[in-house]
Each structure stands twice: as C-alpha cells, then as structure tokens.
KEKE-3310 file (N, C-alpha, C; in steps of 0.2 Angstrom, whole numbers, plus 5000, padded with zeros to 4 digits):
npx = (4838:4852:4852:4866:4878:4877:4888:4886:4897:4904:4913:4927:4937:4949:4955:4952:4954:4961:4949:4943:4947:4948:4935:4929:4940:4933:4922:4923:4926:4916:4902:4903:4895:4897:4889:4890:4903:4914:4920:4928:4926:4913:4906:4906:4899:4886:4884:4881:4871:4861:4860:4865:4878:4886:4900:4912:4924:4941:4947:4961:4966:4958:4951:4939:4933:4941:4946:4948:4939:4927:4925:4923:4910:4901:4902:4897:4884:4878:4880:4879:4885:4903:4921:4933:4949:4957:4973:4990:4999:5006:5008:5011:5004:4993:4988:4982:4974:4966:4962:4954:4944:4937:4938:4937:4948:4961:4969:4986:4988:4995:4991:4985:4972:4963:4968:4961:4947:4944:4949:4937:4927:4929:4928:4916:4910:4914:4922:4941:4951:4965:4979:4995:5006:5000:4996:5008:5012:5006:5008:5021:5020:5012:5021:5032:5044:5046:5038:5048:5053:5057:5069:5073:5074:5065:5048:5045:5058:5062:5063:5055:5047:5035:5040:5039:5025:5027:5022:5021:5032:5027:5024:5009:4996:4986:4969:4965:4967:4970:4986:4985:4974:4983:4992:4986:4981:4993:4997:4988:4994:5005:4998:4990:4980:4964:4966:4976:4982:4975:4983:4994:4995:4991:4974:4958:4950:4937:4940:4949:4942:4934:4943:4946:4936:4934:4945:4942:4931:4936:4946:4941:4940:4936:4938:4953:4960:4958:4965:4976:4984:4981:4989:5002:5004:5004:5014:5014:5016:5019:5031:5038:5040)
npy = (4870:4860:4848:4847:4833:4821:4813:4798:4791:4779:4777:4764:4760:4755:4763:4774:4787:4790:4787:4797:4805:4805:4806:4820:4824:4819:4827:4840:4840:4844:4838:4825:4816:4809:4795:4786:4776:4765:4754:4743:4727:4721:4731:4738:4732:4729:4743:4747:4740:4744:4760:4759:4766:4775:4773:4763:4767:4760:4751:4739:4730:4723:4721:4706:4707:4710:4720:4715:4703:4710:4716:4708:4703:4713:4717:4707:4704:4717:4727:4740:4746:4753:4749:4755:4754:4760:4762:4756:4748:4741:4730:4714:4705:4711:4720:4712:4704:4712:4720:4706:4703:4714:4726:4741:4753:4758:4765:4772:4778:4787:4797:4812:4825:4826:4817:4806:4811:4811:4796:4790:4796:4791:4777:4779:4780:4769:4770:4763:4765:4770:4773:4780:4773:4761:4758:4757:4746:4734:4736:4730:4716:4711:4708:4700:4688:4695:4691:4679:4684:4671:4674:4675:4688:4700:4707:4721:4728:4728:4733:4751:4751:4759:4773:4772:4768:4757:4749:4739:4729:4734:4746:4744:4746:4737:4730:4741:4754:4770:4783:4793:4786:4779:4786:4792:4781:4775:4788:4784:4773:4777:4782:4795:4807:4811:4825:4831:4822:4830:4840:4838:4834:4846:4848:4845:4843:4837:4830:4821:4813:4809:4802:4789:4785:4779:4769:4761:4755:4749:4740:4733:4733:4735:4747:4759:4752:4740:4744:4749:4736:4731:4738:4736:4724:4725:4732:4746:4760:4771:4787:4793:4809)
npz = (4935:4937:4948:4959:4961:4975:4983:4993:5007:5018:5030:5034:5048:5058:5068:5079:5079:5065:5059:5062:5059:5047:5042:5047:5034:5024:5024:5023:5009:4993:4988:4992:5004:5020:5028:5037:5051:5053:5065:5062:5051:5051:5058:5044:5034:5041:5039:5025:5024:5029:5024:5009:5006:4990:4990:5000:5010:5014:5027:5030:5039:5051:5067:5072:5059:5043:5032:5019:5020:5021:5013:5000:5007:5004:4990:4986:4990:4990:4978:4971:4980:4978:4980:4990:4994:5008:5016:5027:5018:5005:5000:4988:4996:5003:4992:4983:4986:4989:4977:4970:4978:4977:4976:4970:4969:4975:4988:4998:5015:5013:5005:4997:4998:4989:4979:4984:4986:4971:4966:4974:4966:4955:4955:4957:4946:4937:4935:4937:4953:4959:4965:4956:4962:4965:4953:4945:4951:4948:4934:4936:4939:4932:4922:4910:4900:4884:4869:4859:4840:4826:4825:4836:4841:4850:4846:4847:4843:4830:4813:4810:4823:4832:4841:4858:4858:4857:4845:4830:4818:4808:4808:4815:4825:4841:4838:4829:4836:4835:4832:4843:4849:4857:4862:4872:4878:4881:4892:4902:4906:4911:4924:4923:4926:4920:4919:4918:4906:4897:4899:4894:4881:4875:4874:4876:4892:4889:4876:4877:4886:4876:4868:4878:4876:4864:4864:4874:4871:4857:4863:4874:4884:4904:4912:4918:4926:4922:4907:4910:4911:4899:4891:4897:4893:4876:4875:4875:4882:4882:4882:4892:4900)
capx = (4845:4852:4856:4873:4877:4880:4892:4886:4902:4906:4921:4929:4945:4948:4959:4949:4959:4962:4944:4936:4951:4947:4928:4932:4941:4928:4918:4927:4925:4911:4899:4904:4894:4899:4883:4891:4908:4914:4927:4928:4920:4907:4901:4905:4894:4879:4879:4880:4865:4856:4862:4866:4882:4890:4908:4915:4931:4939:4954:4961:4967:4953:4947:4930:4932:4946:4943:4945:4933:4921:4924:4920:4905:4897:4902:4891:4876:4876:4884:4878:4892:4912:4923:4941:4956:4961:4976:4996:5001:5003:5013:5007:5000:4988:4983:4981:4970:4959:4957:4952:4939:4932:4939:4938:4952:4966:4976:4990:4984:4997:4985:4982:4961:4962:4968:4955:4942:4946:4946:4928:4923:4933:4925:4908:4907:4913:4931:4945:4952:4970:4985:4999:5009:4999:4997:5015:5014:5001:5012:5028:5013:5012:5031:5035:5045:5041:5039:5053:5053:5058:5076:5076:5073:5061:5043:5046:5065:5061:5064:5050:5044:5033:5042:5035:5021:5025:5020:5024:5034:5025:5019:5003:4994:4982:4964:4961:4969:4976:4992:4980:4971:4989:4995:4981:4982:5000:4999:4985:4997:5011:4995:4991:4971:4961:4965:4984:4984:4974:4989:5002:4993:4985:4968:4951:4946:4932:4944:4953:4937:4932:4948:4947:4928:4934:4950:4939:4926:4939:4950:4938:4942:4931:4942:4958:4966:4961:4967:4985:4986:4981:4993:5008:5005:5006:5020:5012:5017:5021:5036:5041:5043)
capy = (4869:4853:4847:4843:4825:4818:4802:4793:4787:4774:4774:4759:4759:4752:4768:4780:4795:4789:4787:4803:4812:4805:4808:4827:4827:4820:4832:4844:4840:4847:4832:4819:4817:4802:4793:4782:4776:4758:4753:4735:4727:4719:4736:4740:4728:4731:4751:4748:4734:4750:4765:4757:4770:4773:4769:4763:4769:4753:4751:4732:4726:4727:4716:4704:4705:4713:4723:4710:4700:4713:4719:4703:4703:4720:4717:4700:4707:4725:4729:4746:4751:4750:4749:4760:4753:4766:4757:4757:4742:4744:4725:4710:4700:4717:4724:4708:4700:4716:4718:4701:4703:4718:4734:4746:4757:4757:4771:4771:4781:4798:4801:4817:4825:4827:4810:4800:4812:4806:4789:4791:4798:4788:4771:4780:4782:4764:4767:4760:4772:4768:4779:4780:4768:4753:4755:4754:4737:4732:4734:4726:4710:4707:4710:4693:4687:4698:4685:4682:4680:4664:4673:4676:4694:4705:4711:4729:4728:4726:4741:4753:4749:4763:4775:4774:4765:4748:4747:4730:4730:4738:4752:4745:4747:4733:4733:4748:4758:4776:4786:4796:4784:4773:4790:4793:4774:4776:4791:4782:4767:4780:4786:4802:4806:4814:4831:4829:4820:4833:4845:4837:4833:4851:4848:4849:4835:4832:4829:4816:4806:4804:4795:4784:4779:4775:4764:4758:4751:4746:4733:4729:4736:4741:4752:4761:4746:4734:4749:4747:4731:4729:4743:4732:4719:4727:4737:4754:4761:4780:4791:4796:4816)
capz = (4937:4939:4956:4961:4962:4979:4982:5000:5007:5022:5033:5039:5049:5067:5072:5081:5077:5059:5055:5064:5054:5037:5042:5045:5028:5019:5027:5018:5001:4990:4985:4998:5013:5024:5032:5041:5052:5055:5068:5061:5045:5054:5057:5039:5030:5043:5037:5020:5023:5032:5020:5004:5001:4985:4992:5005:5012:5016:5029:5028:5043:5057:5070:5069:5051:5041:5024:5012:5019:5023:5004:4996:5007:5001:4983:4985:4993:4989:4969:4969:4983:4977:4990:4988:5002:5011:5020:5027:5015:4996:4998:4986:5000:5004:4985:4974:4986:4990:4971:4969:4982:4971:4978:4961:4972:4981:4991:5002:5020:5012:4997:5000:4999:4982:4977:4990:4981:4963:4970:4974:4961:4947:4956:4958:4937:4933:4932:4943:4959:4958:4964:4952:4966:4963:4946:4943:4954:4944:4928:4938:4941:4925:4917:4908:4896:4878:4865:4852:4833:4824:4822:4841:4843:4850:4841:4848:4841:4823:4811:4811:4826:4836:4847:4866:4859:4857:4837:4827:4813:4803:4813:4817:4834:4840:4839:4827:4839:4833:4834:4848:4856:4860:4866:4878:4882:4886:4896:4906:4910:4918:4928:4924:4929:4912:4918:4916:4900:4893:4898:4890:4875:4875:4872:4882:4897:4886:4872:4880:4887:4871:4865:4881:4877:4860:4865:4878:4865:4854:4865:4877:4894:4905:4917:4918:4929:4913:4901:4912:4910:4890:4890:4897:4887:4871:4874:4875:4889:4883:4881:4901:4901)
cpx = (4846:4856:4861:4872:4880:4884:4892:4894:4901:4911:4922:4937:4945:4953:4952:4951:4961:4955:4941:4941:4948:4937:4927:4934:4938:4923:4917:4925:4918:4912:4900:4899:4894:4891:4883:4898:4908:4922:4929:4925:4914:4901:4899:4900:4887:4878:4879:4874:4861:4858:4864:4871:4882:4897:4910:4924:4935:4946:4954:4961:4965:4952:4941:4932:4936:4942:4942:4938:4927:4919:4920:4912:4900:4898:4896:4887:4874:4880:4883:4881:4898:4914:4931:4945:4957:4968:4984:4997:4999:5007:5007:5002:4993:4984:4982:4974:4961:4957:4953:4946:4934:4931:4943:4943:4955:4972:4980:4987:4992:4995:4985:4974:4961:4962:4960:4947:4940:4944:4939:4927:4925:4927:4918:4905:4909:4921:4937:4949:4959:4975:4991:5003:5008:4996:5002:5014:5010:5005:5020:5024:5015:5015:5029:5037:5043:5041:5046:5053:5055:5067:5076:5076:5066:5054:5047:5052:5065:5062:5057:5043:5041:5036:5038:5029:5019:5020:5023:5028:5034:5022:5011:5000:4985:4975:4962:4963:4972:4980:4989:4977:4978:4991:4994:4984:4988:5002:4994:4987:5003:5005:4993:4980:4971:4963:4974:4986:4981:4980:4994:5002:4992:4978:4963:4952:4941:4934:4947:4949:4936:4936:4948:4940:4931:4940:4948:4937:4930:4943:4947:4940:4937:4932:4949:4961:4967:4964:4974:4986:4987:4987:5000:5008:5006:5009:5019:5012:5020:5029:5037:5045:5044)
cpy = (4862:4852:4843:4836:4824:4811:4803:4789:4786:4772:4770:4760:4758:4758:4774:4787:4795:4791:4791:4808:4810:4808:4815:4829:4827:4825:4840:4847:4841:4840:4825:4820:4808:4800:4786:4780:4768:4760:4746:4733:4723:4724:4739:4738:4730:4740:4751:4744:4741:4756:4765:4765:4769:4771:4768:4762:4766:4751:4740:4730:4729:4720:4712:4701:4709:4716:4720:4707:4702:4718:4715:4702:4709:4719:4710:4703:4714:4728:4736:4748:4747:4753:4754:4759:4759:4763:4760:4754:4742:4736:4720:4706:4706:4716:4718:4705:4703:4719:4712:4700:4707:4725:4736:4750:4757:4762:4768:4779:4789:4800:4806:4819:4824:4821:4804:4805:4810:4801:4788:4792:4795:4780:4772:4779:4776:4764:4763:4767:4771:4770:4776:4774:4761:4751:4751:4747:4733:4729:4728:4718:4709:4708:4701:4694:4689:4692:4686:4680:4675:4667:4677:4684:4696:4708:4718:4731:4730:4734:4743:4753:4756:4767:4777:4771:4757:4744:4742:4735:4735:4746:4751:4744:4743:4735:4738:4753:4765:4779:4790:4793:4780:4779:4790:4787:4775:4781:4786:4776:4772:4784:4793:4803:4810:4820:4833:4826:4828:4840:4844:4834:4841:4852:4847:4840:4831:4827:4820:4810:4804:4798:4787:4781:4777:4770:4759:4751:4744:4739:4731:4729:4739:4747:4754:4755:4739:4738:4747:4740:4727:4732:4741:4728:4720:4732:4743:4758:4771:4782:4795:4804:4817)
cpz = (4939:4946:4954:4965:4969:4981:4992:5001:5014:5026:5037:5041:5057:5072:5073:5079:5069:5056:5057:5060:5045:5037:5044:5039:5022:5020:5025:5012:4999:4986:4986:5002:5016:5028:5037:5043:5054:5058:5067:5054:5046:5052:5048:5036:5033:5040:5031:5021:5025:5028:5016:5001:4993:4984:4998:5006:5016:5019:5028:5035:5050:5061:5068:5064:5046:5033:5019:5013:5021:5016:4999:5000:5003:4994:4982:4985:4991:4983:4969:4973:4980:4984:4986:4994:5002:5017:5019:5022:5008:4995:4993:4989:5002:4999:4982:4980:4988:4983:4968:4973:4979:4973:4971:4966:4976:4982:4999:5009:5019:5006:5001:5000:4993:4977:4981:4986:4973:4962:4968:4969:4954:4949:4955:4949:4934:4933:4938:4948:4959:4958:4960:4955:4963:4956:4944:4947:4951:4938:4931:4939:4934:4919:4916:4902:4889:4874:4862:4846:4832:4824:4829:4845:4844:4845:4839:4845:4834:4818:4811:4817:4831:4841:4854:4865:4858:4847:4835:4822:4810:4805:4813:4824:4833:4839:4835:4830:4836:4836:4842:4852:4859:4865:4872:4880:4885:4892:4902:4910:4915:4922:4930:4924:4919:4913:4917:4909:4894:4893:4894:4885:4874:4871:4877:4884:4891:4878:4873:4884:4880:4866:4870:4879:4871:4861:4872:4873:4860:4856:4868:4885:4897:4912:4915:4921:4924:4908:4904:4909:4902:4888:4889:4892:4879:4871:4875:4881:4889:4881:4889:4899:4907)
residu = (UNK:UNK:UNK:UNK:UNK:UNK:UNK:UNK:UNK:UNK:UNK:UNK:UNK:UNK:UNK:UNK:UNK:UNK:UNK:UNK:UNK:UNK:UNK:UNK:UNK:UNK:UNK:UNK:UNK:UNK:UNK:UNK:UNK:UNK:UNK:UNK:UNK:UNK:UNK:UNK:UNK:UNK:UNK:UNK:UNK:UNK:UNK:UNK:UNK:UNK:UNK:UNK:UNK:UNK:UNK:UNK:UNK:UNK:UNK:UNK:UNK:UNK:UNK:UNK:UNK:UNK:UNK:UNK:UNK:UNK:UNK:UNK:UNK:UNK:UNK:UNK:UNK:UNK:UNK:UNK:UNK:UNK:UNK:UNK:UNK:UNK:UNK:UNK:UNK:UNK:UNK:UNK:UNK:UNK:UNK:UNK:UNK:UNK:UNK:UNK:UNK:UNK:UNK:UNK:UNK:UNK:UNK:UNK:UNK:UNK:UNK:UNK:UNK:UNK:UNK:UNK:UNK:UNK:UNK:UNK:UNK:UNK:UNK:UNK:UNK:UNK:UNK:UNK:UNK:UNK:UNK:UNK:UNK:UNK:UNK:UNK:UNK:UNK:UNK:UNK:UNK:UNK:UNK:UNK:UNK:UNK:UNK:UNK:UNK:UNK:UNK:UNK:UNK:UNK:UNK:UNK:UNK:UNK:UNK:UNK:UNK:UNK:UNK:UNK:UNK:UNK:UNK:UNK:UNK:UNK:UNK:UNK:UNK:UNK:UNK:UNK:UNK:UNK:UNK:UNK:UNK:UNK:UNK:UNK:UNK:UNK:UNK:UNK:UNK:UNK:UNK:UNK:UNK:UNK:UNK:UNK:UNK:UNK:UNK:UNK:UNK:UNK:UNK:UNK:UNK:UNK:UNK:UNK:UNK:UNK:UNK:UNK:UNK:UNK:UNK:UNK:UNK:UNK:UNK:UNK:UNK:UNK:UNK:UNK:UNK:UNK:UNK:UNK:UNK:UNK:UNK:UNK:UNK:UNK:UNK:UNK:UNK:UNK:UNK:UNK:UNK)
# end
C-alpha cells in the first residue's frame, strides 16, 4: 500500500496568537504536519536551513526581517521549499513584490482551512497557490489598451468572433488551443480550483487535468498564475455564470 504523502510545513508570523492558531489548524488537516514556528523571518530562514520544509507559511510584515526578504532568501538558498503569504494586505505595494521575490502563493489571513490547504498543496505540486482575490488583481495588473485594426476597431469585435473566449476573426484560438482547452483556461482565469471546473463542465477532476497539461504544454505556462495572465491577454477569460 502506498503511503500517504506528507507536506512539512513552516509557520512564520510575528503574532503570537495568530501563529499558534494557524499552527493548530494546520494541525488539523490530514497530511500537513508543521515542524517548525517563526516569530520573525530571521527565525524563518534558520528553520528551513535546519528542516528543509516543503512550504512555508509566510506572514509579511515582521520584525528583524520581513517576509519578503526572508522569501527571497529561502527561494535563493533552499529551491525545494515554496513559500505561500499568509498575510492582512492584498494591496500592490504587499503582493507584486512578494511575487517577485518567489512566493508561488498568496492568501489574504480570512482564507478559510480549506483554501490555505489547496494553497499548500497546489504550490507543493508546481503550481501556483493563488486565492481567487489576487488573481483577479492580477488580471486588473495587466488590463491595457486591446490593440486596434487598421480600420480602428477591436480584434475581439470583428464578426465571428468567439463568444466568452476571445476567438479572432475567424474563430481561431491561439497556440493550437481547442474549443475545451480555452474553456478550461477560461474558467481557470475566473479562479475556479480543478474540482469546480470539472462541475461545471460535468466531467471527471481527472478529465480536466488533462486538458490543463495539455494547454499547459501548448502555450508554455508553467503554473496557473502564468495560465491567468496568458488568459488575459488573449482575451479568454470565460463566460461568468
């Protein structure tokens, strides 16, 4: 029988009572176990130097050394832990520079268990951790001007154009892409985890991985948080139910 896979996690957060509660809830969940608590990111970075997690759970604004810069250390030195903000602050000046640092995930501190589980487990498998919040800010990040034709209108305008998926002209969708894999991609820019999309596609989880490895392979993304943002740009952004 195959043993159950356990994900090491690392709490850092400089509130005493915040972090011995999130350290409780992980404590909870089936196939987490915490092995270590930081009140700072000093202490952060030394327990992942001494217990090489697979995520740490990563408040931002802390004494010593703050989350950013105790993210970008541990993605330098130590690549085999992601880090996942757990934080009050979903503002620009917060998320864009704790992405750029190298945190694969970012929750706002009223995620509920379930979401902060995901999380972990979306960043532990390669992909990005990403509550539906800061994706949307994500897609608002990178709204610009759509191009315009030579007669001053819109791609997406033009007759035949794709409904909800941002189709050219002609109805074709970038990259190879199919009427299925654009779906999936579109629902995955309005945030909907794989077990959600497969409900309102009606088809299997496993169904619905396969289309994301192959519109993966196809555009060249290697996470959901690059799949949003390919997603913006080519117009594909779903039909909102």
């Amino acid at each position: 029988m195959t043993e159950a896979v356990v994900t090491r996690v690392v709490v850092a957060d400089d509130q005493t009572v915040v972090r011995e509660g999130i350290v409780m809830l992980l404590g909870l969940l089936p196939g987490i176990e915490v092995v270590g608590s930081a009140a700072d990111g000093e202490e952060a970075v030394a327990l992942v130097a001494r217990h090489r997690p697979d995520v740490v759970l990563m408040d931002l604004r802390m004494p010593r050394c703050d989350g950013g810069e105790a993210t970008r250390r541990i993605r330098a030195g130590y690549p085999g832990t992601e880090v996942v903000v757990l934080t009050t602050y979903a503002d620009d000046d917060s998320l864009f520079p704790a992405l750029r640092a190298g945190a694969r995930g970012y929750l706002t501190k009223d995620a509920g268990a379930e979401e902060i589980a995901r999380a972990i487990t979306d960043v532990r498998s390669g992909a990005a951790g990403l509550s539906p919040q800061v994706q949307l800010r994500l897609l608002e990040r990178l709204a610009g001007p759509a191009p315009a034709t030579a007669a001053g209108t819109r791609p997406d305008t033009e007759a035949g154009a794709g409904a909800g998926t941002g189709a050219g002209a002609a109805g074709e969708l970038p990259d190879g892409l199919t009427t299925r894999e654009a779906e999936v991609l579109g629902l995955i820019a309005q945030g909907l985890s794989n077990t959600e999309i497969a409900r309102r596609l009606y088809v299997s989880p496993a169904t619905v991985k396969t289309h994301i490895n192959n519109l993966f392979a196809k555009t060249g993304v290697r996470d959901r948080a690059q799949a949003v943002g390919y997603a913006f740009r080519h117009g594909i952004t779903g039909s909102p139910q």
